[in-house]
C-alpha positions as CSV (number, residue, x, y, z in Angstrom):
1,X,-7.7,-3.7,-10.0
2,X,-4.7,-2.0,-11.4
3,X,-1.9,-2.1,-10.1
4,X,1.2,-0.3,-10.6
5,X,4.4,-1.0,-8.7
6,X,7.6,0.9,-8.9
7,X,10.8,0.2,-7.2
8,X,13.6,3.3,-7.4
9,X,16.8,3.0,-8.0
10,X,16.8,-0.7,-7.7
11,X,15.4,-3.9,-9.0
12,X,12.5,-5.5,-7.0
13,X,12.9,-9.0,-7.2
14,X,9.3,-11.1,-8.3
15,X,8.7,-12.7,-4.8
16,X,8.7,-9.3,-3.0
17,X,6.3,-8.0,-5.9
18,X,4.0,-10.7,-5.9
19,X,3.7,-10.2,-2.0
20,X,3.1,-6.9,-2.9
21,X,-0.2,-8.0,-5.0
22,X,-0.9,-10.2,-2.5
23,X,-1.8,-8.0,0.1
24,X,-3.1,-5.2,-2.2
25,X,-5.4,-7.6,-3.6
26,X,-6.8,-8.7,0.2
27,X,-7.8,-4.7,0.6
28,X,-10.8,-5.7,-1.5
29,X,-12.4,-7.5,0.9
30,X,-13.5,-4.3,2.5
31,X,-13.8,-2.2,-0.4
32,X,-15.3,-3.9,-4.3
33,X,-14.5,-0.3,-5.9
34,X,-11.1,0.0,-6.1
35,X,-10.0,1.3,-9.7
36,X,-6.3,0.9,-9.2
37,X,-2.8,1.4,-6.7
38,X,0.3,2.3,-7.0
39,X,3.1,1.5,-4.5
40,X,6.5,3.1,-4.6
41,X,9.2,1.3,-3.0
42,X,12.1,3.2,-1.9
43,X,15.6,3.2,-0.4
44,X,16.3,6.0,2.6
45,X,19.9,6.9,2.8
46,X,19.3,8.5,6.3
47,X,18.6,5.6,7.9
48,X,20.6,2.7,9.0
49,X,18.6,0.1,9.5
50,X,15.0,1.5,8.9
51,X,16.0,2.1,5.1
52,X,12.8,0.5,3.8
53,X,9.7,3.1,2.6
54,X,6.5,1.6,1.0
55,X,4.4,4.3,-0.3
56,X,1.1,3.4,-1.5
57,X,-1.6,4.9,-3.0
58,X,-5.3,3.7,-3.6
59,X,-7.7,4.9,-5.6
60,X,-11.7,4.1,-5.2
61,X,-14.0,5.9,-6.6
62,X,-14.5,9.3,-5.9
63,X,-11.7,9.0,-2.7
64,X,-8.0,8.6,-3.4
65,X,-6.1,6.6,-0.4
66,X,-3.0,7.4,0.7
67,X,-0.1,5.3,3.1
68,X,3.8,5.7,3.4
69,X,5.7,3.2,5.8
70,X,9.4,3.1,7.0
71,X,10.7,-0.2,8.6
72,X,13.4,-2.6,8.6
73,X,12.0,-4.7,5.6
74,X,9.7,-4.1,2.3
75,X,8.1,-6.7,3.5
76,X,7.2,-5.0,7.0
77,X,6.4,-2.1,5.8
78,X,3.7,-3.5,3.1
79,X,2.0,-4.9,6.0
80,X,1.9,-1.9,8.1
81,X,1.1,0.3,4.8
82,X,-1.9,-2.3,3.7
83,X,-3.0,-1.6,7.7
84,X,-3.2,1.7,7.3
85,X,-5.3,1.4,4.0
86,X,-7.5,-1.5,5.3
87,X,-8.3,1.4,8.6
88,X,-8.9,4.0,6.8
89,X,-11.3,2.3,4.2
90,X,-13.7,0.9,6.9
91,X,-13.7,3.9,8.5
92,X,-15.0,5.5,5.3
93,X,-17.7,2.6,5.0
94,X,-18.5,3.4,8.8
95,X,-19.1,7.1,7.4
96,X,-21.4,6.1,4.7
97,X,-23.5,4.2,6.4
98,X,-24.2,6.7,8.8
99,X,-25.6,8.9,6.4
């Protein structure tokens, strides 16, 4: 899989990254036709302490995947982001095999 991972307007160190990879890697357990992701990792300014947005986005073929998290942590919000994917992936399987 390809993965692209951008941080904005600030340096991601390598252990947050390679979390990152981690869990984006996991997601193929439940889907073996993933082409590639790229995950955004932003700061909010709004926010106080809930400054932390993961966007992610997932592309299989034929379907494009898409999940966007605000929490406390990058960390936290990867996990809930990876969640979201890993739900709406089986829920796509669920859909083919109905068919």
């Amino acid at each position: 899989m390809n993965m692209k991972i951008h941080s904005v307007r600030f340096d991601a160190d390598e252990k947050l990254i390679e979390f990152i990879e981690s869990k984006l890697n996991k997601l193929t357990q439940f889907e073996d036709q993933i082409i590639g992701s790229e995950v955004f990792l932003r700061l909010d300014k709004n926010h106080n302490t809930e400054n932390k947005v993961v966007e992610i986005k997932l592309n299989v073929s034929r379907n494009e995947f898409f999940a966007k998290k605000q929490c406390k942590t990058f960390e936290e919000a990867t996990d809930l982001s990876i969640e979201a994917l890993r739900r709406q992936l089986l829920k796509k399987k669920g859909k083919e095999n109905d068919r």
